[in-house]
N, C-alpha and C positions, 0 to 999 in steps of 0.2 A: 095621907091626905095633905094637901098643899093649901099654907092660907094664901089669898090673893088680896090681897090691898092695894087701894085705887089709891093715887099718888096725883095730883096735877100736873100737868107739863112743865108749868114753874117751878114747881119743888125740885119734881124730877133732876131739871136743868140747874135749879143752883146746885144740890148733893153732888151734880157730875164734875161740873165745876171747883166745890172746895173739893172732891180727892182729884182731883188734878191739882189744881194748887197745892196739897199739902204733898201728893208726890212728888212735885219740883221744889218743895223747900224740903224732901228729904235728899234731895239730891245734892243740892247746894255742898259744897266742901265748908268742916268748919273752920271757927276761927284760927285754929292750930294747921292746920294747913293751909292755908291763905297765908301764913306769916311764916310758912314752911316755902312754898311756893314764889313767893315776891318779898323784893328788899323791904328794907326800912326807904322809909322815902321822905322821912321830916326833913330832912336838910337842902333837899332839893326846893324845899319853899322860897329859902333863903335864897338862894343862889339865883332863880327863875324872878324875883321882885330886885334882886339887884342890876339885873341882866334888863328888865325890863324899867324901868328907870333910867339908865345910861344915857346921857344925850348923845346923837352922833350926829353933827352935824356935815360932816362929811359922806355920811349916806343920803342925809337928804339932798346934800345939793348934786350927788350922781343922781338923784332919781327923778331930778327936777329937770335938770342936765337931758337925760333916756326923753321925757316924758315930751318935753318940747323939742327935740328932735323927731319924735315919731310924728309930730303934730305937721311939724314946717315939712317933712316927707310925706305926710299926707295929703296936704294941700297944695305941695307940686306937683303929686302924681294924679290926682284930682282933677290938673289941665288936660292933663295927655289923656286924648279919646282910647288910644288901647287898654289903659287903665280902667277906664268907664265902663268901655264895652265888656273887660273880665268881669267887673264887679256886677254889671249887670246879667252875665252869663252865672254868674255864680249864683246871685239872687235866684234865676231861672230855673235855676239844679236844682234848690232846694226846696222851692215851690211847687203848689199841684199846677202840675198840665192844665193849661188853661188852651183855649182854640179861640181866637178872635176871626170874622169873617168882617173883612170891610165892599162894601161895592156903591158903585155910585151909577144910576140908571135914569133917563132922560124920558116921564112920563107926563110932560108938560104937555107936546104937542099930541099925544095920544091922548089923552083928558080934554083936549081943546074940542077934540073930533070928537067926543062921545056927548059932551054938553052939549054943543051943536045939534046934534042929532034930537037929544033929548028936547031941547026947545020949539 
């Protein structure tokens, strides 16, 4: 004989939940292997806050240098309609298909002749 015990769906779902979870933190490597696997990394501290600290003032002034070059290249190639026309082909590429219809039709004097009528 089988006992059958009625469980909630929430129970159910948490019980599934912690042995999964307790499965994946048996899997976990310990700490003997972690320190087995990967260096000592404390001095690397040091070295990454001295490194980042350094003033260089000679990087910034190449990057300031790049940055207003690409700027004054942008805004001469900004003249040039071939320029536009790419940039606008390219906007197009990567845009949804769009279909515009334009038409322009001359129902002035055909409306002249139906009001007429209608009077």
């Amino acid at each position: 004989m089988s006992e059958r015990a009625e469980v909630s769906f929430d129970a159910a779902l948490m019980m599934a939940i912690h042995a999964d979870a307790q499965k994946e933190l048996n899997e976990l490597p310990t700490p003997a292997q972690l320190k087995e696997r990967y260096p000592d990394t404390s001095r690397w501290d040091a070295r990454l806050q001295a490194a980042l600290h350094k003033h260089r003032p000679v990087l910034k002034r190449v990057l300031v240098a790049a940055m207003t070059l690409v700027i004054l290249t942008l805004g001469a190639l900004a003249v040039s309609a071939d320029f536009r026309k790419a940039v606008y082909t390219m906007i197009q590429k990567f845009l949804p298909i769009e279909m515009q219809l334009t038409y322009q039709a001359n129902f002035s004097s055909h409306l002249r002749t139906n009001n007429c009528q209608q009077l």
